[in-house]
C-alpha positions in Angstrom: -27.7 10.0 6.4 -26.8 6.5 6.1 -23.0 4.8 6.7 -21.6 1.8 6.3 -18.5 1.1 8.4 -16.0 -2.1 7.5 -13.5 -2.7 10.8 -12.5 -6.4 10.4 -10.7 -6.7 13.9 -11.7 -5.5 17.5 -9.7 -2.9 17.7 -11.2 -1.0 14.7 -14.6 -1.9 15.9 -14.3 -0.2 19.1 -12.7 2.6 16.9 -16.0 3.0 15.1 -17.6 2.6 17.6 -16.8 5.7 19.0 -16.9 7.2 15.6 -20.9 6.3 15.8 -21.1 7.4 19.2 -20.4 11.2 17.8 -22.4 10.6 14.8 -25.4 9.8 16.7 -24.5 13.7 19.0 -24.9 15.1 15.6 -27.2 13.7 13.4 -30.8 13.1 14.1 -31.8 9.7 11.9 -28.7 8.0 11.0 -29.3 4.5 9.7 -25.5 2.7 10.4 -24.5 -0.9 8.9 -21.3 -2.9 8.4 -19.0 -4.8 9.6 -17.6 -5.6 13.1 -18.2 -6.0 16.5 -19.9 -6.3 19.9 -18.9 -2.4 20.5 -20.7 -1.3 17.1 -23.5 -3.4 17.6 -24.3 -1.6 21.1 -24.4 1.7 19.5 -27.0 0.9 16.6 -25.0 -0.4 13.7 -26.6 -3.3 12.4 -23.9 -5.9 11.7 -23.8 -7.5 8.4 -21.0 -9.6 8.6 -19.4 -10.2 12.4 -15.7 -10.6 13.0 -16.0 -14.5 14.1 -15.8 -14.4 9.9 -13.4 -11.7 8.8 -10.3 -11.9 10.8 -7.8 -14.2 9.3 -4.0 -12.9 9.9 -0.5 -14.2 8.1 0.2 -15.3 4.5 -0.9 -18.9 5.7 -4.1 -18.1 7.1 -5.4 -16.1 3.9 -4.5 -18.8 1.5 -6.4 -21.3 3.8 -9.5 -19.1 4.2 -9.8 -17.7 0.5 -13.0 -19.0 0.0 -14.4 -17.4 3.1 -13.0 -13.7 2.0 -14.3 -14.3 -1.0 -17.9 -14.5 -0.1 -17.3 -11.4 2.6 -16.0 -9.6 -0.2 -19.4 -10.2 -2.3 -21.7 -10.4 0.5 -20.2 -6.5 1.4 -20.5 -5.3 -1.7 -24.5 -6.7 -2.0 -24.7 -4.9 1.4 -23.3 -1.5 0.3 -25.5 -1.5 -2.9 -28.9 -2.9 -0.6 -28.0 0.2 1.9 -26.9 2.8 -0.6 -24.8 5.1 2.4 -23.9 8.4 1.8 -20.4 7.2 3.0 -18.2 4.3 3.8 -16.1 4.7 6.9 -13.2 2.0 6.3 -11.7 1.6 9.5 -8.1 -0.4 9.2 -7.6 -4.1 7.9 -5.7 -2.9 5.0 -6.1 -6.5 2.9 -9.9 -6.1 2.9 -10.5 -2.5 3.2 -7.8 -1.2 -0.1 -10.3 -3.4 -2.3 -13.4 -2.3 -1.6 -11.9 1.2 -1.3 -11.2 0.1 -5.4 -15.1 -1.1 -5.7 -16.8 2.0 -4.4 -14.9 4.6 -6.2 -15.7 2.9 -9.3 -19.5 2.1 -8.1 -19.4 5.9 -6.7 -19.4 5.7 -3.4 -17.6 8.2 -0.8 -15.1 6.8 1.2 -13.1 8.2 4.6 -10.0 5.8 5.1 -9.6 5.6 8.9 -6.7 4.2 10.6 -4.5 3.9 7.2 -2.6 1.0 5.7 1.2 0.9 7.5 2.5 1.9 4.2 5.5 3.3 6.2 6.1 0.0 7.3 6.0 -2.1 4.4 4.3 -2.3 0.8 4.8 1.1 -0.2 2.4 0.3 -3.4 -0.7 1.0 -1.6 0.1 4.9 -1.4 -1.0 4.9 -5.2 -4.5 3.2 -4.3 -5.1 5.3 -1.3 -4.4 8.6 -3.2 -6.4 7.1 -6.3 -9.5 5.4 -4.3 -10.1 7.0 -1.3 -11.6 10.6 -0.6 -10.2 11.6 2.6 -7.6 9.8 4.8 -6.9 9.9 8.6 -3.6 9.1 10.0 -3.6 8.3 14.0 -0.2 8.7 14.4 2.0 11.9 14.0 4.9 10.4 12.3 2.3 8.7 9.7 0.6 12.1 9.1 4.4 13.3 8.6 5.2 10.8 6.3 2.3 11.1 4.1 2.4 15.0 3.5 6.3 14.4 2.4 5.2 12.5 -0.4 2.3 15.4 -1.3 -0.4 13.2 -0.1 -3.3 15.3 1.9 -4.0 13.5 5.2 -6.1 14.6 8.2 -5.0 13.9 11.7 -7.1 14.2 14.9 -4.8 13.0 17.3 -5.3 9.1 18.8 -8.3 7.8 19.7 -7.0 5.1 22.1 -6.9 8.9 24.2 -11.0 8.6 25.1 -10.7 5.0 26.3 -7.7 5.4 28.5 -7.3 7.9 31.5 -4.5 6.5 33.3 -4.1 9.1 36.1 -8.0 7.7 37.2 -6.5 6.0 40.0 -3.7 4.3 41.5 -2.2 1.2 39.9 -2.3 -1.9 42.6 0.4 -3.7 40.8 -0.5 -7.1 42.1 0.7 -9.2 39.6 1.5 -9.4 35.7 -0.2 -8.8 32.5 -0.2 -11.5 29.7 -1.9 -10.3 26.8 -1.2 -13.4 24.1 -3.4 -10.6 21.1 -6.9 -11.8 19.7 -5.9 -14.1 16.6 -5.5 -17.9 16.6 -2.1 -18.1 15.5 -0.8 -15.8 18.2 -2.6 -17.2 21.3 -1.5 -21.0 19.8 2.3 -19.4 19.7 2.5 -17.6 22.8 0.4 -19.1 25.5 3.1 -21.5 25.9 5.6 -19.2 26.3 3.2 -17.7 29.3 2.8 -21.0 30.8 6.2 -21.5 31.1 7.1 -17.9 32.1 4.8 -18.9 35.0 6.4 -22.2 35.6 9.7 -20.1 35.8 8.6 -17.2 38.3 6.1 -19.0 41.1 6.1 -16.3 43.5 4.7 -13.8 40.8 0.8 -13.8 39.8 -0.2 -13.9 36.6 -3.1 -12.7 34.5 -4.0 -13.6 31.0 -6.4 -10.9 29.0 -8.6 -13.7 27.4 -11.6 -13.2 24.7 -14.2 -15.6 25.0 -15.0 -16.1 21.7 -11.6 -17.2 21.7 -12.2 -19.8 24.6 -11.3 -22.9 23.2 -7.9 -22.1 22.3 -6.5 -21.1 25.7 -4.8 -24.4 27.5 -6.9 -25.9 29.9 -4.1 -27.2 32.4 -2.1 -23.7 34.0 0.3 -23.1 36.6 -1.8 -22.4 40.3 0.0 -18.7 39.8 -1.6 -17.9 36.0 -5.2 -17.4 35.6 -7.5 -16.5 32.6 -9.4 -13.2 32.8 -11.9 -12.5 30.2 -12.0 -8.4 30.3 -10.8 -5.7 28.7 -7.1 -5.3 28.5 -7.9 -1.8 30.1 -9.3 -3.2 33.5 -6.9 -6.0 34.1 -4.0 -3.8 33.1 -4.8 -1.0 35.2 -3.8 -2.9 38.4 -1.2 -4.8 37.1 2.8 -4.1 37.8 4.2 -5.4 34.4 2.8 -6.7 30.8 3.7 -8.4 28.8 1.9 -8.0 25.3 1.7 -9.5 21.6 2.4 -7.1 19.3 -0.1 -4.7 17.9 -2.6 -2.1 19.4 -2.5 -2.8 23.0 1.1 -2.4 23.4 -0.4 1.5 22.9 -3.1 1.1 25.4 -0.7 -0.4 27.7 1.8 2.3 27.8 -0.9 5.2 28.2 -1.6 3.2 31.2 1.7 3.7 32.1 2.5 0.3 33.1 5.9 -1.1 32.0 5.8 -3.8 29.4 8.3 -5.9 27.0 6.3 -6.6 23.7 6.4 -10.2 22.2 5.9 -11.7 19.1 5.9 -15.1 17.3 4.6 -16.9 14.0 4.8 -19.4 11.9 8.3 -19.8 9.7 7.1 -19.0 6.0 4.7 -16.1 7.7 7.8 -14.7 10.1 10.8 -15.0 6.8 8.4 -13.1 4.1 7.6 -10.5 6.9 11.1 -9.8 7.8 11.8 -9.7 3.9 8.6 -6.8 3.5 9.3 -5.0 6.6 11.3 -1.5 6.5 10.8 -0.3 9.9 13.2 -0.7 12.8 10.6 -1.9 15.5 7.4 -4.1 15.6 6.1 -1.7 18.7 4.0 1.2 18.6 5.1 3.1 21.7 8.8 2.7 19.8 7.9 3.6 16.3 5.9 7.1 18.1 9.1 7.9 20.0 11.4 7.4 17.4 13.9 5.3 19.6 12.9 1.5 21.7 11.7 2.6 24.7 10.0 -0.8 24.9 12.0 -4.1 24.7 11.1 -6.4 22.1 11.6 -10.6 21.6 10.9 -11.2 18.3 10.3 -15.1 17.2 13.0 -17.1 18.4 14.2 -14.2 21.0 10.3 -14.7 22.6 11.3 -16.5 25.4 9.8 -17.0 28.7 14.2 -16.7 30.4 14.6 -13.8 27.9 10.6 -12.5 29.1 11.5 -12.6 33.0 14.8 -11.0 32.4 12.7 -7.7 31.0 10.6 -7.9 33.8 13.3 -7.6 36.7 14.9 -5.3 34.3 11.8 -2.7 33.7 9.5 -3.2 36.3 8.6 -0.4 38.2 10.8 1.8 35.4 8.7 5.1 33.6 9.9 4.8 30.2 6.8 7.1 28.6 7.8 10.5 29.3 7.7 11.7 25.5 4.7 9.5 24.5 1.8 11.7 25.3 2.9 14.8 24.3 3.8 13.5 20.8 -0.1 11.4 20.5 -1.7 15.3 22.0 -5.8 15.2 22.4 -7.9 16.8 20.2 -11.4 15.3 20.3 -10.5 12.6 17.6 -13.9 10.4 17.3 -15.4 13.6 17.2 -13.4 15.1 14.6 -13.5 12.1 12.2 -18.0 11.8 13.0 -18.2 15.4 11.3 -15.8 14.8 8.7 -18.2 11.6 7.5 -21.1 14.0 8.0 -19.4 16.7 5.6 -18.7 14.2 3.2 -21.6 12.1 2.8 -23.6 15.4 2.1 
């Protein structure tokens, strides 16, 4: 069979990554293209478009780069009808993903919606092209599944993936020193790497470690505080020995508290991006682990609350504090990459 996966953003790509990982257990000659990452490209998916070129984030950003995500959009579809798959796995990065979802339904192509649009959250409009567009849809979180069959809508859920790249109880934490983790985007390292630096500046007899992306390099300040370094690993590894993080929000501040490390979750932008989100937004927290359990378990400092006196009062305040006793029983394990590989396989036959 042939598959074409779309993941505009690290995160998805190690998603599908995994997903390919499975396919690969269970069938024999799969040809795999799309587009993505490093992660996909080491298990035999032949990249068509990298995601140095797809990930733009905020109202700002897309405006600016319209061009650009215009030719992805037609350079996809030329790869999709070059490639003819039996299925198109769309992994997340709603903005991108709903409209092609659109295009192969009407060019009759199968689609598996992985990792769905936070409808919940905001922009309840995209239920109608989900339910219209898509052939099968796979929630990751429980109280999305939930929220989906209320509203009649059939969704599959295998439990959370993030499950087969964390095992937190592999060993003991060293908790030498704290966790930045300023996301992967341009506009949130530019907005909250001063904030670290100054965080820093504030507590000198604390170490600090930055999760840093290479291909991201040029953006990180050159001129630190002797106590603050750049790491360029996974948020995983540095995490694992840290005492405290501090995280941008998004999909690490999940991986972070499977770790079990205690963490405040940050978050700035620009002021036309932060007022039309606030305007959109329905839910009561930006944070995963506090949207799972229902109640904020996890501080957040949200735009002019990110601040690094408001950042060091968390940390004296949670450090060394378990505040994740619900979370794993309510993201349970049930082979999820797995689950989602034979689901593409049933589908694309």
């Amino acid at each position: 069979m042939t598959y074409f996966f779309i993941a505009g953003e690290e995160s998805g790509s190690n998603y599908a990554a995994q997903i390919i990982r499975e396919i690969k257990k269970k069938d024999t000659q799969p040809k795999m293209y799309g587009l993505g990452g490093d992660a996909m490209k080491n298990e035999g998916c032949e990249i068509v478009i990298p995601l140095e070129q797809l990930n733009f984030m905020g109202f700002s950003a897309v405006v600016k780069n319209v061009f650009t995500i215009r030719k992805n959009f037609k350079q996809t579809k030329n790869a999709i009808l070059s490639t003819q798959p039996d299925v198109v796995c769309l992994v997340d990065y709603a903005g991108f993903n709903l409209r092609m979802a659109k295009w192969c339904k009407q060019n009759d192509f199968k689609t598996v919606y992985y990792i769905l649009p936070k409808v919940w959250a905001w922009n309840e409009k995209r239920i109608k092209i989900l339910q219209q567009y898509c052939d099968k849809l796979v929630s990751i979180f429980p109280f999305e599944a939930d929220y989906f069959r209320q509203k009649n809508i059939d969704v599959h859920y295998f439990g959370n993936p993030l499950f087969e790249l964390i095992k937190s109880d592999e060993k003991e934490r060293k908790e030498e020193y704290i966790a930045l983790l300023p996301g992967s985007r341009k506009q949130e390292i530019n907005a909250l790497m001063p904030v670290f630096i100054k965080l820093a500046e504030q507590m000198p007899d604390e170490k600090f470690k930055v999760v840093a992306l290479k291909k991201q390099s040029v953006l990180y300040p050159e001129l630190l505080p002797d106590n603050i370094e750049y790491v360029f690993d996974s948020v995983v590894n540095i995490a694992q020995d840290s005492k405290f993080a501090v995280v941008c929000s998004g999909t690490a501040t999940l991986e972070i508290a499977l770790l079990k490390v205690p963490q405040v979750i940050v978050y700035k932008t620009g002021f036309l991006n932060y007022h039309i989100a606030k305007r959109l937004i329905k839910v009561p927290y930006i944070g995963l682990p506090n949207l799972i359990a229902g109640e904020q378990i996890v501080p957040e400092l949200i735009q002019k609350a990110c601040t690094a006196e408001n950042i060091s009062k968390q940390i004296i305040a949670f450090a060394g504090k378990n505040i994740y006793q619900t979370l794993e029983e309510k993201l349970y394990k049930q082979h999820t990459s797995e689950k989602v590989a034979e689901l593409l396989l049933a589908e694309g036959k």
